[in-house]
Biopython code that builds the backbone (N, CA, C, O; Angstrom):
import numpy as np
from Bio.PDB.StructureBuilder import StructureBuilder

atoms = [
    (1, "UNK", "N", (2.442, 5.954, -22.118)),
    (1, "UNK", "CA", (1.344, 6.501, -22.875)),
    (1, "UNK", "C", (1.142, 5.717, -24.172)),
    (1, "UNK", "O", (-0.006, 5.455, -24.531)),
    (2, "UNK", "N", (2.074, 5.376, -24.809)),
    (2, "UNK", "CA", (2.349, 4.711, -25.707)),
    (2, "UNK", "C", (1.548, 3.269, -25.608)),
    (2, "UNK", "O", (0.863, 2.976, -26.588)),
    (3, "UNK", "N", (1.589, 2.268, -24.402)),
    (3, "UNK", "CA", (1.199, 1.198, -24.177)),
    (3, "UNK", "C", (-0.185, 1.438, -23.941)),
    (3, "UNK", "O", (-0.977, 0.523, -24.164)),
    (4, "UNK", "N", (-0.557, 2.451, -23.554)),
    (4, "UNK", "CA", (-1.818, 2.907, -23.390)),
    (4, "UNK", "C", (-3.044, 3.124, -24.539)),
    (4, "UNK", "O", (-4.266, 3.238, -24.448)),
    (5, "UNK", "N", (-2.149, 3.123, -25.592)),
    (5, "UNK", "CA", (-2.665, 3.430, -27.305)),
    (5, "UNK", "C", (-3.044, 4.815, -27.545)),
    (5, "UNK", "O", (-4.182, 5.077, -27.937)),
    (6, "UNK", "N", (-2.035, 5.867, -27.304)),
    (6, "UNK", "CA", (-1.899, 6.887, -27.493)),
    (6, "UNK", "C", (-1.347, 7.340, -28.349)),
    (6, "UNK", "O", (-0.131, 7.499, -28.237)),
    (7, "UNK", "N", (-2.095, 7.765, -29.663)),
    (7, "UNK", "CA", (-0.762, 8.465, -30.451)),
    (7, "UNK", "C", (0.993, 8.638, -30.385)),
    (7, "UNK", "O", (1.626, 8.706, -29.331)),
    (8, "UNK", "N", (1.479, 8.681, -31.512)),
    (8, "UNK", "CA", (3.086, 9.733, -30.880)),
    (8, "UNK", "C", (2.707, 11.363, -30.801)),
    (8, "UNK", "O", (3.186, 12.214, -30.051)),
    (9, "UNK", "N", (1.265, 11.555, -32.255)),
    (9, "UNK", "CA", (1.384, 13.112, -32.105)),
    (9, "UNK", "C", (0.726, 13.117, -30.931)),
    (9, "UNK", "O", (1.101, 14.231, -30.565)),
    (10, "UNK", "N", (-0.160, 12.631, -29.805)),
    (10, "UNK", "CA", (-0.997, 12.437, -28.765)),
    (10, "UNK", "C", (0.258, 12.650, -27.294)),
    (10, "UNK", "O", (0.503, 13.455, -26.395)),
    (11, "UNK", "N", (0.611, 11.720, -27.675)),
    (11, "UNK", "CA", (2.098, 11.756, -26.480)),
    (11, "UNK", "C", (2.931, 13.259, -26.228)),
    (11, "UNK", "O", (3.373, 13.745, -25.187)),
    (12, "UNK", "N", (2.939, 13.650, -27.315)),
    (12, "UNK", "CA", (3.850, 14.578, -27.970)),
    (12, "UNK", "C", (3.202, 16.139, -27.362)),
    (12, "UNK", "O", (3.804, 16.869, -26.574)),
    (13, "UNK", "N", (1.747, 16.427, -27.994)),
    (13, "UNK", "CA", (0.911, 16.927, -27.753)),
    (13, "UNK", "C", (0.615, 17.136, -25.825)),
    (13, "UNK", "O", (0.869, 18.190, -25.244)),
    (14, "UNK", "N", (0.192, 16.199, -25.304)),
    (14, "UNK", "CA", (0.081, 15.620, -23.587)),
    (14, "UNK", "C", (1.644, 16.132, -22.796)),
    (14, "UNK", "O", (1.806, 16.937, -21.879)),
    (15, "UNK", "N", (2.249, 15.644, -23.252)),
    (15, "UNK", "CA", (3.700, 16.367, -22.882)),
    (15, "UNK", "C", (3.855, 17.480, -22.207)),
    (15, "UNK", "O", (4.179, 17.672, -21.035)),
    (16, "UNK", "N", (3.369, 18.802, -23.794)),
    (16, "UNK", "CA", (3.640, 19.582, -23.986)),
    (16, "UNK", "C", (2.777, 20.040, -23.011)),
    (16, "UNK", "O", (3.239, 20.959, -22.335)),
    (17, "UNK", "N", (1.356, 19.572, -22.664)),
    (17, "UNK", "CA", (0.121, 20.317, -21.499)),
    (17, "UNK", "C", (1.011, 20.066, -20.453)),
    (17, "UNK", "O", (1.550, 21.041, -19.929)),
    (18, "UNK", "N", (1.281, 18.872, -20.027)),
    (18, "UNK", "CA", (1.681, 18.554, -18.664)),
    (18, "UNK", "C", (3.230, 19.331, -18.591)),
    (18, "UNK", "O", (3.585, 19.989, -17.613)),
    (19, "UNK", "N", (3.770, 19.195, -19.381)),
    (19, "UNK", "CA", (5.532, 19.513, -18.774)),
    (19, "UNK", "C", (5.913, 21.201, -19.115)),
    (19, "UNK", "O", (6.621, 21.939, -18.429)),
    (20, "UNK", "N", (5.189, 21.533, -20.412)),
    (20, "UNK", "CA", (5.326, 22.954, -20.627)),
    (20, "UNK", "C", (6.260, 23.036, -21.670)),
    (20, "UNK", "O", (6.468, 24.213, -21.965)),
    (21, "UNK", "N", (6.954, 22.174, -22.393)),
    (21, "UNK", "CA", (8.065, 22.119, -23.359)),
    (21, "UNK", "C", (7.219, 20.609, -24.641)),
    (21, "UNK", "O", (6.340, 19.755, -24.529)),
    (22, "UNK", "N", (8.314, 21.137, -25.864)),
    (22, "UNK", "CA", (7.613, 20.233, -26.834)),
    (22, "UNK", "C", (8.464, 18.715, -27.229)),
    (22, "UNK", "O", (9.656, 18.930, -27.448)),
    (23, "UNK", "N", (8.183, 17.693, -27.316)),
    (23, "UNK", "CA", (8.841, 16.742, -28.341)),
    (23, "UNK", "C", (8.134, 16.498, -29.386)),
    (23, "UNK", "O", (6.942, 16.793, -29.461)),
    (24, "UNK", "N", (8.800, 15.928, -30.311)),
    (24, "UNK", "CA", (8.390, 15.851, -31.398)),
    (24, "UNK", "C", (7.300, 14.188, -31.764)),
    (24, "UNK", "O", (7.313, 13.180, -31.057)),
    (25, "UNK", "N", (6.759, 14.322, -32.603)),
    (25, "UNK", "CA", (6.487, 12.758, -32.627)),
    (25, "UNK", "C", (7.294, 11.963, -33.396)),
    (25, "UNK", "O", (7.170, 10.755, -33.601)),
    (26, "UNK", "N", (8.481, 13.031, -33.983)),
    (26, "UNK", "CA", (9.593, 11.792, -34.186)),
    (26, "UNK", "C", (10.360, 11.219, -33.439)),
    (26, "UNK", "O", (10.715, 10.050, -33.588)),
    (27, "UNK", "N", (10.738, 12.016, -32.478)),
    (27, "UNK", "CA", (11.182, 11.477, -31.181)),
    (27, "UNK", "C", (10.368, 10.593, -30.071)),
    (27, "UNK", "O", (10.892, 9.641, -29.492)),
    (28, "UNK", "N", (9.372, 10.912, -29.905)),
    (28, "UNK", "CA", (8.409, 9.589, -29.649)),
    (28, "UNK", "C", (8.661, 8.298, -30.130)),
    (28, "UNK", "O", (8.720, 7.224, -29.533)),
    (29, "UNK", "N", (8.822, 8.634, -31.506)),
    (29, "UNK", "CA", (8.788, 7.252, -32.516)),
    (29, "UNK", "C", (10.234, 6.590, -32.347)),
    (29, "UNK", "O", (10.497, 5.475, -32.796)),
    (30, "UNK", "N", (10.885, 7.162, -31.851)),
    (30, "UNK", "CA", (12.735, 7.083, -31.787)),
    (30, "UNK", "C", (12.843, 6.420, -30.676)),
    (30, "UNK", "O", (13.613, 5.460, -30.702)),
    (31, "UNK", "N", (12.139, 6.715, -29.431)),
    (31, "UNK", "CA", (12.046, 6.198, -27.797)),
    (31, "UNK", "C", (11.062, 4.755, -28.031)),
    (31, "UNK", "O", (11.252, 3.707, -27.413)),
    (32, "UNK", "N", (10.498, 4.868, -28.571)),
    (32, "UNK", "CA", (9.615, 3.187, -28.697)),
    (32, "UNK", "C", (10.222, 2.686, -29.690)),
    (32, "UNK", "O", (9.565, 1.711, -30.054)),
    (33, "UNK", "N", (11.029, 2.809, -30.262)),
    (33, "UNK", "CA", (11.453, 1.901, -31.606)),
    (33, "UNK", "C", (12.580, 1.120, -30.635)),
    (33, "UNK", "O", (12.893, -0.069, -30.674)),
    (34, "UNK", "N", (12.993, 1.982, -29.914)),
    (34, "UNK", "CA", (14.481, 1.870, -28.961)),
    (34, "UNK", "C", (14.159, 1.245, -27.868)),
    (34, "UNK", "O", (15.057, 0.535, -27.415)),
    (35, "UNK", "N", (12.838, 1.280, -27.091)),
    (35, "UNK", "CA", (12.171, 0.560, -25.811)),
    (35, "UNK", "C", (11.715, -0.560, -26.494)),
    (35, "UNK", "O", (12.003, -1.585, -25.876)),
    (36, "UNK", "N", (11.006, -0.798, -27.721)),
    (36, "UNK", "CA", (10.410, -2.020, -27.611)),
    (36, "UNK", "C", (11.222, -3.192, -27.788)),
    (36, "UNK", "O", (10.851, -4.089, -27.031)),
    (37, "UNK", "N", (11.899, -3.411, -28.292)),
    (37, "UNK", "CA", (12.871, -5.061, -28.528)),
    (37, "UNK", "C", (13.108, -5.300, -26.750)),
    (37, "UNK", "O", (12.891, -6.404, -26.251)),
    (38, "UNK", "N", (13.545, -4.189, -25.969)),
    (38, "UNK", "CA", (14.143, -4.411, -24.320)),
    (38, "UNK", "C", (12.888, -4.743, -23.828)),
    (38, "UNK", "O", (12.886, -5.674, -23.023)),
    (39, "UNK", "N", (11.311, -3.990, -24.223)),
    (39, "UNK", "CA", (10.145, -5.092, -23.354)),
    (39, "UNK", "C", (10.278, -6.605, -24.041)),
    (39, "UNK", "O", (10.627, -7.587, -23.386)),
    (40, "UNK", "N", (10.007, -6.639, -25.204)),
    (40, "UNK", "CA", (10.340, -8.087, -25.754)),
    (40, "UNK", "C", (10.901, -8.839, -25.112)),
    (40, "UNK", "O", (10.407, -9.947, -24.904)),
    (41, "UNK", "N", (12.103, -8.480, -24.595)),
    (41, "UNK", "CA", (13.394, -8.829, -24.037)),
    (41, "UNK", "C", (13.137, -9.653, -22.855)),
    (41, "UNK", "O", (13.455, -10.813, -22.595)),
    (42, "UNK", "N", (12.226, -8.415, -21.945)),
    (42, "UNK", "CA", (12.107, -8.719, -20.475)),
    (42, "UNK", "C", (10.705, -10.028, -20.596)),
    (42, "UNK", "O", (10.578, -11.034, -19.899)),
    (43, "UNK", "N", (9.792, -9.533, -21.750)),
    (43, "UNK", "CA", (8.503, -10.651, -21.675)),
    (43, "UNK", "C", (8.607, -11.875, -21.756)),
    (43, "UNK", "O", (7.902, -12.809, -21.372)),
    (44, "UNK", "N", (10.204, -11.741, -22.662)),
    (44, "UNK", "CA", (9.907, -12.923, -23.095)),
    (44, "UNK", "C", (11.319, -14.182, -21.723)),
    (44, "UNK", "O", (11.582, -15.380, -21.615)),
    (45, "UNK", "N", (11.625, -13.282, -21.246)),
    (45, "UNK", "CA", (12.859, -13.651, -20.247)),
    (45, "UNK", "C", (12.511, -15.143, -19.274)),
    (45, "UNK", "O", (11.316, -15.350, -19.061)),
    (46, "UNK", "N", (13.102, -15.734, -18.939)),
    (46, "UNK", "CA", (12.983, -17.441, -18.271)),
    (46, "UNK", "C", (12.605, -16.576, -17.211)),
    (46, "UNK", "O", (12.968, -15.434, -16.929)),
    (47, "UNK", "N", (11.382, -17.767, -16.410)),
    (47, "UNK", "CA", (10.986, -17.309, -14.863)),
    (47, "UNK", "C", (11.207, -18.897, -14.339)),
    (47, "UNK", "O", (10.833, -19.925, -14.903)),
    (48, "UNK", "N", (11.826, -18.774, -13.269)),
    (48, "UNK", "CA", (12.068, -19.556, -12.129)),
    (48, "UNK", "C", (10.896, -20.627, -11.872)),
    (48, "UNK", "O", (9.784, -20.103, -11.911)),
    (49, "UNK", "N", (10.894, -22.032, -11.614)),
    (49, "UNK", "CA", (10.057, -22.811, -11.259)),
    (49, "UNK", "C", (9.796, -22.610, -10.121)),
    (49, "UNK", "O", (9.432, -23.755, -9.851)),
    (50, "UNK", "N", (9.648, -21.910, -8.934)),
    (50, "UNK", "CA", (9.659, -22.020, -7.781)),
    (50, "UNK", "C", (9.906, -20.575, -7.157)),
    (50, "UNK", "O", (10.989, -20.014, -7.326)),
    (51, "UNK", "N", (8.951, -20.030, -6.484)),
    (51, "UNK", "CA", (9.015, -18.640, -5.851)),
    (51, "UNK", "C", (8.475, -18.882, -4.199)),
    (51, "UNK", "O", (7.484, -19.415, -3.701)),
    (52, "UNK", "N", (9.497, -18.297, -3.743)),
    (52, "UNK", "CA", (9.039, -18.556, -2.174)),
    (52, "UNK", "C", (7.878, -17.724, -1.859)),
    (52, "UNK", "O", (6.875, -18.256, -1.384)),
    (53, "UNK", "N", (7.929, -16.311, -2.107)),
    (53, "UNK", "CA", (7.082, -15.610, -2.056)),
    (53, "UNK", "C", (6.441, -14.960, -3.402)),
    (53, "UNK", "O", (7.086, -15.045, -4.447)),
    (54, "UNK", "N", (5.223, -14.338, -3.386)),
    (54, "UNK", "CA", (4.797, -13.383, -4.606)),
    (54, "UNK", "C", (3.731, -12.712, -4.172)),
    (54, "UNK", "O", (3.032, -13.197, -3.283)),
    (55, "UNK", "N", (3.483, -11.655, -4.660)),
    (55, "UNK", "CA", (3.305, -10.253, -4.421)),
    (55, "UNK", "C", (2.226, -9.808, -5.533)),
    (55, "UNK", "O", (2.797, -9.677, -6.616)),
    (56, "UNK", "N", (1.054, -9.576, -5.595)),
    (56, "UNK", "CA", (-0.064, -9.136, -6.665)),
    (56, "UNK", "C", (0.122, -8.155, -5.934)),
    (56, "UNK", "O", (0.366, -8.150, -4.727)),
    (57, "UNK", "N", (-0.071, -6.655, -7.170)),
    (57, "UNK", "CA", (-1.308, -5.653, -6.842)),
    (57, "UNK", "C", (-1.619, -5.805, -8.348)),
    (57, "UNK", "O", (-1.062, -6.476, -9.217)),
    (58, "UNK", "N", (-2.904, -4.802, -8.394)),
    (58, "UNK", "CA", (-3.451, -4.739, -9.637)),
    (58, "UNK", "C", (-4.267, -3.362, -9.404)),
    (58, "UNK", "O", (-4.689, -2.979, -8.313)),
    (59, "UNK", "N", (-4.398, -2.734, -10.568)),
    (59, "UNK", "CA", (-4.834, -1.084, -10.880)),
    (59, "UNK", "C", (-5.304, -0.993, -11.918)),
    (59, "UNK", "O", (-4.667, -1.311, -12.922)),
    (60, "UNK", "N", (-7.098, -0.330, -11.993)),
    (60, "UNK", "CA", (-7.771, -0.219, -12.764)),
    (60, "UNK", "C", (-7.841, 0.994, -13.782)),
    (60, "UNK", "O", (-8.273, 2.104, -13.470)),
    (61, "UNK", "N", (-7.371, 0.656, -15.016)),
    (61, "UNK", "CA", (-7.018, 2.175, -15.563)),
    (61, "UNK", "C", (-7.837, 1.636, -17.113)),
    (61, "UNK", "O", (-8.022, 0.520, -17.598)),
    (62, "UNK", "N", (-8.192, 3.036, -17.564)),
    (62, "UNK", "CA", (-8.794, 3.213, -19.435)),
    (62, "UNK", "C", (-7.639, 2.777, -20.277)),
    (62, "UNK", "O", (-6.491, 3.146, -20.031)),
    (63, "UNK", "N", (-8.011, 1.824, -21.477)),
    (63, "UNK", "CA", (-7.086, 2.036, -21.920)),
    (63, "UNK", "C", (-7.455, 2.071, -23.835)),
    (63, "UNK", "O", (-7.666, 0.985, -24.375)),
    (64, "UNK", "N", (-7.474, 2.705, -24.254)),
    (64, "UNK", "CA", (-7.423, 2.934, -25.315)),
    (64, "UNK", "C", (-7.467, 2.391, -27.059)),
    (64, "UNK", "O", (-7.043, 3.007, -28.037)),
    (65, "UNK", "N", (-7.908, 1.496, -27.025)),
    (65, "UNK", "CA", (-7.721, 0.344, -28.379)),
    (65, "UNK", "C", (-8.667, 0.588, -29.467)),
    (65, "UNK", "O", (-9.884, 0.425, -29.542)),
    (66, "UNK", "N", (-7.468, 1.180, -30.593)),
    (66, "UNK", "CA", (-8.542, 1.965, -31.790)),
    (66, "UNK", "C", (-9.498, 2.481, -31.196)),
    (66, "UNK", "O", (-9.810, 2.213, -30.037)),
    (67, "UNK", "N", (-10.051, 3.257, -31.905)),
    (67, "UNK", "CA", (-11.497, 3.740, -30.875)),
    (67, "UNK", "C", (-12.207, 3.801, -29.897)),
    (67, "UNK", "O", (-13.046, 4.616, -29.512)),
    (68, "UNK", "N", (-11.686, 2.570, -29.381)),
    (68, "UNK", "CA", (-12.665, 1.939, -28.397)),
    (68, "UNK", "C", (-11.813, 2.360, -26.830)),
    (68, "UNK", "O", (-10.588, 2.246, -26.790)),
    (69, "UNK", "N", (-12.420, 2.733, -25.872)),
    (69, "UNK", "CA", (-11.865, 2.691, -24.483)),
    (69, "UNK", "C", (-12.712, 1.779, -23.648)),
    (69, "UNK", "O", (-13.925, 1.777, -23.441)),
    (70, "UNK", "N", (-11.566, 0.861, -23.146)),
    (70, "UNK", "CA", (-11.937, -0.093, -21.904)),
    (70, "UNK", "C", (-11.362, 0.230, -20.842)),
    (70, "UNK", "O", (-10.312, 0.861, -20.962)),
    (71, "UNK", "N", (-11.869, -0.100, -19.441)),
    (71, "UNK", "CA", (-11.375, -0.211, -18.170)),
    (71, "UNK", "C", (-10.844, -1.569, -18.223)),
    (71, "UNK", "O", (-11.630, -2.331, -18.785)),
    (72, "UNK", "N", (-9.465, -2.278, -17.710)),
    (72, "UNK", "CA", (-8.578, -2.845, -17.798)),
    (72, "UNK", "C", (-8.052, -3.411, -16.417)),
    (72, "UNK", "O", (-7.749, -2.421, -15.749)),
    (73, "UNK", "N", (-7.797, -4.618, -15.659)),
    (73, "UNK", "CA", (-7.034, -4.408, -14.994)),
    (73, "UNK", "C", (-5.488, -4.592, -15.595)),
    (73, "UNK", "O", (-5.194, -5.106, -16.674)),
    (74, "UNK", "N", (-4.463, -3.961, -14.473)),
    (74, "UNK", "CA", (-3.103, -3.725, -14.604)),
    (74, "UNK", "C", (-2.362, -4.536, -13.711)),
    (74, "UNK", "O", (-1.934, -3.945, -12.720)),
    (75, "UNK", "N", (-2.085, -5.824, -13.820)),
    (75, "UNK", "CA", (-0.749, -6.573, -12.732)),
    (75, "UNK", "C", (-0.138, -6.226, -12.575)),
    (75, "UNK", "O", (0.474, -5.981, -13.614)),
    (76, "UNK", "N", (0.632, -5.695, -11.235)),
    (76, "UNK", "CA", (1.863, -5.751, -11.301)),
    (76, "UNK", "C", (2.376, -7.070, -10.188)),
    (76, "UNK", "O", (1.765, -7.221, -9.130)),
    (77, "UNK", "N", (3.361, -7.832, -10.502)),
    (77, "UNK", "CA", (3.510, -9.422, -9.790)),
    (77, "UNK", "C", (5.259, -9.314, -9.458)),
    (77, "UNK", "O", (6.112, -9.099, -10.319)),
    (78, "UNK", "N", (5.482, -9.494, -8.189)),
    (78, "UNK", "CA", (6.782, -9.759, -7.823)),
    (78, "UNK", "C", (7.113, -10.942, -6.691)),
    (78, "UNK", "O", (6.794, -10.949, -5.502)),
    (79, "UNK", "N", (7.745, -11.790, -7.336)),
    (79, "UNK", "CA", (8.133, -13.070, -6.815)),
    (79, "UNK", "C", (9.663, -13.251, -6.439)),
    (79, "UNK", "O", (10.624, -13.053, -7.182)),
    (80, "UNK", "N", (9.674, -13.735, -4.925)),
    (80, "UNK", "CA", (11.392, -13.820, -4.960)),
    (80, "UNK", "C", (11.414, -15.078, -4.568)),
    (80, "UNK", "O", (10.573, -15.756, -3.978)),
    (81, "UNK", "N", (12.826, -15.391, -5.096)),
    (81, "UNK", "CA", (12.982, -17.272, -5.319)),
    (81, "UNK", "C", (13.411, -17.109, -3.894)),
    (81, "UNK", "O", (13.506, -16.066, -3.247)),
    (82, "UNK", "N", (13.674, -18.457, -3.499)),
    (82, "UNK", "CA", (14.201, -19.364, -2.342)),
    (82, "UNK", "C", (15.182, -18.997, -1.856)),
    (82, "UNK", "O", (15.475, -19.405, -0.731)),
    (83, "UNK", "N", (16.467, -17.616, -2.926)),
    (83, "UNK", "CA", (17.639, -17.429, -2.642)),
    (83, "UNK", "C", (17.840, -16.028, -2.365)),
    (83, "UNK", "O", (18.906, -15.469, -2.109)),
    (84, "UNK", "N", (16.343, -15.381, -2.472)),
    (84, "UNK", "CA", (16.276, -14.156, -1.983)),
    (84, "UNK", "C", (16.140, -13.048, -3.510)),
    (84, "UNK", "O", (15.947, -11.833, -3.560)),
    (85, "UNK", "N", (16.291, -13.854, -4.402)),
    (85, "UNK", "CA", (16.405, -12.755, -5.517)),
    (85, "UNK", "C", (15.616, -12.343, -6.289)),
    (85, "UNK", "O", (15.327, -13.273, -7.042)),
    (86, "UNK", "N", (15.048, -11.400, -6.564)),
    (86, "UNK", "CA", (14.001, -10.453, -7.192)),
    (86, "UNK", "C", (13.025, -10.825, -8.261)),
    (86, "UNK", "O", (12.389, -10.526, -7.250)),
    (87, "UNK", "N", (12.420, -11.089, -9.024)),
    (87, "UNK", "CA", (11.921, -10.876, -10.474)),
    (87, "UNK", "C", (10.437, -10.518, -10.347)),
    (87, "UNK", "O", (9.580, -11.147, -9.727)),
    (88, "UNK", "N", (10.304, -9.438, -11.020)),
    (88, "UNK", "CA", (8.675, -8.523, -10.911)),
    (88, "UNK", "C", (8.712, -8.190, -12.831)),
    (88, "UNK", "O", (7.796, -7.566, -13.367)),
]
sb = StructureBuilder()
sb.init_structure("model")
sb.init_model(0)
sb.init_chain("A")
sb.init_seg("    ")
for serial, (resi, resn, name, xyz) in enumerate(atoms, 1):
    if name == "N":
        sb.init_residue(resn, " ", resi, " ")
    sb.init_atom(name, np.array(xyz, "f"), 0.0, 1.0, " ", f" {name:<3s}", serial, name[0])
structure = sb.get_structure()
């Protein structure tokens, strides 16, 4: 929700409709402070010169930027090397 450009009080708020219980938006703020360096992590991670196979889908979703809402596509890409091993 977060990547989506959703508030924490927004997240927090949405939660509470969908699940029936509350978090806080400090705890929001506690779970992305704590997730983001590990996406960093993964974005910024070495990819293989060479993929035997790879795998597109892609999914059209709103997404939220300051004010503004766009329709977006969404990659998701999984390639496995020559030795059989994973990276999406």
């Amino acid at each position: 929700m977060y990547a989506r450009g959703m508030s924490q009080r927004d997240i927090s708020s949405t939660i509470e409709e969908i699940y029936g219980f509350s978090v806080s938006h400090e705890m929001i703020s506690d779970i992305t402070d704590h997730v983001l360096p590990e996406l960093e992590e993964w974005q910024t991670r070495p990819l293989s010169n060479c993929y035997a196979f790879v795998f597109v889908d892609c999914m059209f979703t709103t997404i939220r930027n300051q004010y503004e809402s766009k329709k977006y596509a969404v990659y998701t890409i999984l390639g496995y090397t020559m030795e059989g091993k994973a990276y999406g």
